[in-house]
Each structure stands twice: as C-alpha cells, then as structure tokens.
C-alpha positions in Angstrom: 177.1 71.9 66.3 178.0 71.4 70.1 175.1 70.0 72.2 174.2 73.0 73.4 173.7 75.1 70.4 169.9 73.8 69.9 167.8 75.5 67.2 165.3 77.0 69.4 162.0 76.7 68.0 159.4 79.5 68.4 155.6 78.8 67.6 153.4 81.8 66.7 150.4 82.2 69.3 146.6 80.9 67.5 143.8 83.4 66.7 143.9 87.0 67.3 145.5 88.3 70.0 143.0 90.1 72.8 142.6 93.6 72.7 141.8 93.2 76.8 143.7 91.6 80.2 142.3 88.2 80.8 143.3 88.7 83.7 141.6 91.7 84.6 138.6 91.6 82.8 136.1 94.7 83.6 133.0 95.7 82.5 133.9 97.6 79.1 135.3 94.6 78.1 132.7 92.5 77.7 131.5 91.4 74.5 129.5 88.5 72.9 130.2 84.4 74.3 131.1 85.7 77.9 129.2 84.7 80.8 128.0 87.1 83.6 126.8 86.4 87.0 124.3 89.2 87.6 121.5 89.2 91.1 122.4 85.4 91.6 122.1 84.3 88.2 124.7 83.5 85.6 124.1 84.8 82.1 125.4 84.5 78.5 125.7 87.5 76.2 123.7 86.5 73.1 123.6 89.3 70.8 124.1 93.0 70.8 125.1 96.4 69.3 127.6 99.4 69.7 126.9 102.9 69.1 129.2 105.3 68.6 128.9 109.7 68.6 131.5 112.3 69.0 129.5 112.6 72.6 130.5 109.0 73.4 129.7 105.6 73.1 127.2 103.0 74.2 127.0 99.4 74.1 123.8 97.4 74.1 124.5 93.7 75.2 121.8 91.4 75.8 121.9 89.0 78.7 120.6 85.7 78.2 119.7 83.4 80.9 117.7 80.4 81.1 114.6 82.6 82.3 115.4 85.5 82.3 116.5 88.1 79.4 117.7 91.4 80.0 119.7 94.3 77.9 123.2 95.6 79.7 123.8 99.2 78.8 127.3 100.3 79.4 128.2 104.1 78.2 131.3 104.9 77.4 132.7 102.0 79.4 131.6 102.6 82.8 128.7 103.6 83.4 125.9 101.0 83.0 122.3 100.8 82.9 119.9 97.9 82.9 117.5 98.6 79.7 114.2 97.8 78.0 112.9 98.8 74.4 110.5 100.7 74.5 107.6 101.4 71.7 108.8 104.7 69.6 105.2 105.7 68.8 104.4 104.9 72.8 107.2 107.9 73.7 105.8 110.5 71.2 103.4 109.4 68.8 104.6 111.3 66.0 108.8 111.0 67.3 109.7 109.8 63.9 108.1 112.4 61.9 109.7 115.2 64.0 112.9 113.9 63.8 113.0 113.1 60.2 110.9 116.0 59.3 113.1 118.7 61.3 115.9 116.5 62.2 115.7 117.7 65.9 114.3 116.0 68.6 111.7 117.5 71.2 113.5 119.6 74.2 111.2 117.1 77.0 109.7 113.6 76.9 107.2 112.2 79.1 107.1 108.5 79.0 105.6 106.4 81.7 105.2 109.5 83.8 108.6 110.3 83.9 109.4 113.5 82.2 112.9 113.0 80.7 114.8 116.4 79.1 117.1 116.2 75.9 121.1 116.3 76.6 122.6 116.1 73.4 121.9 115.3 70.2 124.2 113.6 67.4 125.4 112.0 64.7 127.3 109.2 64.6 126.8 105.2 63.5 126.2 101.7 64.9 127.2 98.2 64.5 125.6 94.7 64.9 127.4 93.1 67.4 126.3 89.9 66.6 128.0 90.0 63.1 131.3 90.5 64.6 131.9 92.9 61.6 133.5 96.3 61.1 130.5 97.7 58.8 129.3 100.8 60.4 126.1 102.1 59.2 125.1 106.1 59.9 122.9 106.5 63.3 121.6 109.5 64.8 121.2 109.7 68.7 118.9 111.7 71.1 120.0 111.3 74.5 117.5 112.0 77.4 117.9 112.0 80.9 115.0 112.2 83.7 114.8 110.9 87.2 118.3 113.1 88.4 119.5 110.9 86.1 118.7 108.0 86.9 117.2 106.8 84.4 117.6 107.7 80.2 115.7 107.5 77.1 117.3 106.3 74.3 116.0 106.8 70.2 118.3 106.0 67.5 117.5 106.6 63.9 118.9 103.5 62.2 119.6 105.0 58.6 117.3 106.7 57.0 113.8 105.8 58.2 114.1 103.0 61.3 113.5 104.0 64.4 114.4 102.2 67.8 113.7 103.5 71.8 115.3 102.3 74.8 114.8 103.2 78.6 117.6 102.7 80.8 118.0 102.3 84.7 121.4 103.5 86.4 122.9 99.9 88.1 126.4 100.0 90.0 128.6 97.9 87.7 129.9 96.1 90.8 127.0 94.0 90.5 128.1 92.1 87.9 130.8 89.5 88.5 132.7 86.9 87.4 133.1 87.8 83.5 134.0 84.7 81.8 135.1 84.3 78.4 133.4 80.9 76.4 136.6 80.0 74.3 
C-alpha cells in the first residue's frame, strides 16, 4: 500500500435526514421545537395537529410564548390564519346532533355576528402532532368561510362522537420570521 492509497473512511450522517431545506425554511415547514418571531415576540411551537381531506390540508400549531399563546393555522402550506377554539354548542347549539344525525352540516353559520357559508364538506383524518406518530384516526371537516374570506370556521368531528370548532383570521405569512429549529 503506497502512501497515497488511504482507506477513506465514510461516516453515516445521525438521525433522520430532513424532509425540508434548512436553509430555506418556509412557513409549511414548520413543525413542533422551532421557534417563531411573530409581532415582536419570539415563540416556541408547543403542541399541535394536522388534518388532512381530499380538499386539502390544515395544520394547527400552537404558539407558545412566555405570555402570550396563540394557534398558527396554515392550509395547505400557504395560506395562514391566526386561530381561536371556539365553543361547538356556542356556533349552533344543536351542531353535533345535525352533523351526526344527518351527517351534513348547515349551508350558513352565524357566530359572533358574522354569518359564515359552508365550502366544502369531507372526509378525511387527523393526527396529534405532539405524538410525533403516524396513527391517523378518521375526521370529518366542515369548512366555512365568511368575512370575503377573511375569516373561517372550522368543526371537525374527531371519530365518532367528539366535536371541536375553530375560527380563523387571514394573516400574511410574511409576518412570521426567523423559523428556527431547537436541535
């Protein structure tokens, strides 16, 4: 062996390899452990939960700060919404006997004055974020829009008798910066 015929030795790369650029981090890729700097505040996403239809996808993350927590919605990775729960019973007092009753949900809404009208309707299934797990459970989605669309309302069935609500507000994703990854 001359004294330039070294064994090169190779060394795999640790843990999984990222499914994003870390690099070029944007908004869709954004999951639980990064930090956010959102209206002059830096956050940490705590928790979460994906849900995914054949009319898209949306990603509930929430936003942590030391006072001050929030829910980021992002749809279908770009669009994003800051959002609230909201009371199921406080939307339509008897929502979760329609929809389990007739499986259909109501053409219009009015919550908090705002009249919100039904754009789609369907099946699909969620995750818990927080789990970091592949175990998809069933979830049906009614998707409401009001304000122009501004603004949507949110109610997921849960399996077969758990019902959840969320309003969102449109936000310009350029207002959050500086995603950082806590590795």
């Amino acid at each position: 062996m001359g004294l330039f015929n070294k064994k090169k030795h190779t060394e795999e790369p640790k843990g999984k390899p990222l499914d994003f650029d870390p690099l070029n981090v944007q908004i869709r890729d954004l999951r639980i452990g990064f930090f956010v700097d959102y209206n002059l505040k830096t956050f940490e996403i705590t928790g979460g939960f994906e849900v995914t239809t054949k009319e898209g996808s949306f990603r509930f993350m929430k936003m942590d700060a030391a006072d001050e927590i929030f829910w980021l919605l992002v749809e279908n990775g770009t669009e994003t919404y800051i959002a609230q729960s909201a009371e199921v019973n406080m939307v339509n007092p008897g929502i979760p006997a329609i929809m389990q009753n007739f499986g259909k949900a109501p053409a219009g809404l009015n919550y908090r004055d705002i009249l919100y009208s039904c754009m789609n309707q369907s099946d699909g299934k969620f995750r818990d974020l927080v789990k970091n797990a592949m175990d998809w459970n069933k979830a049906t989605c009614w998707k409401y829009s009001g304000n122009e669309g501004t603004e949507l309302l949110l109610v997921l069935q849960k399996g077969q008798n758990t019902f959840e609500a969320w309003t969102a507000k449109k936000t310009d994703a350029t207002e959050f910066s500086n995603f950082l990854p806590r590795y």
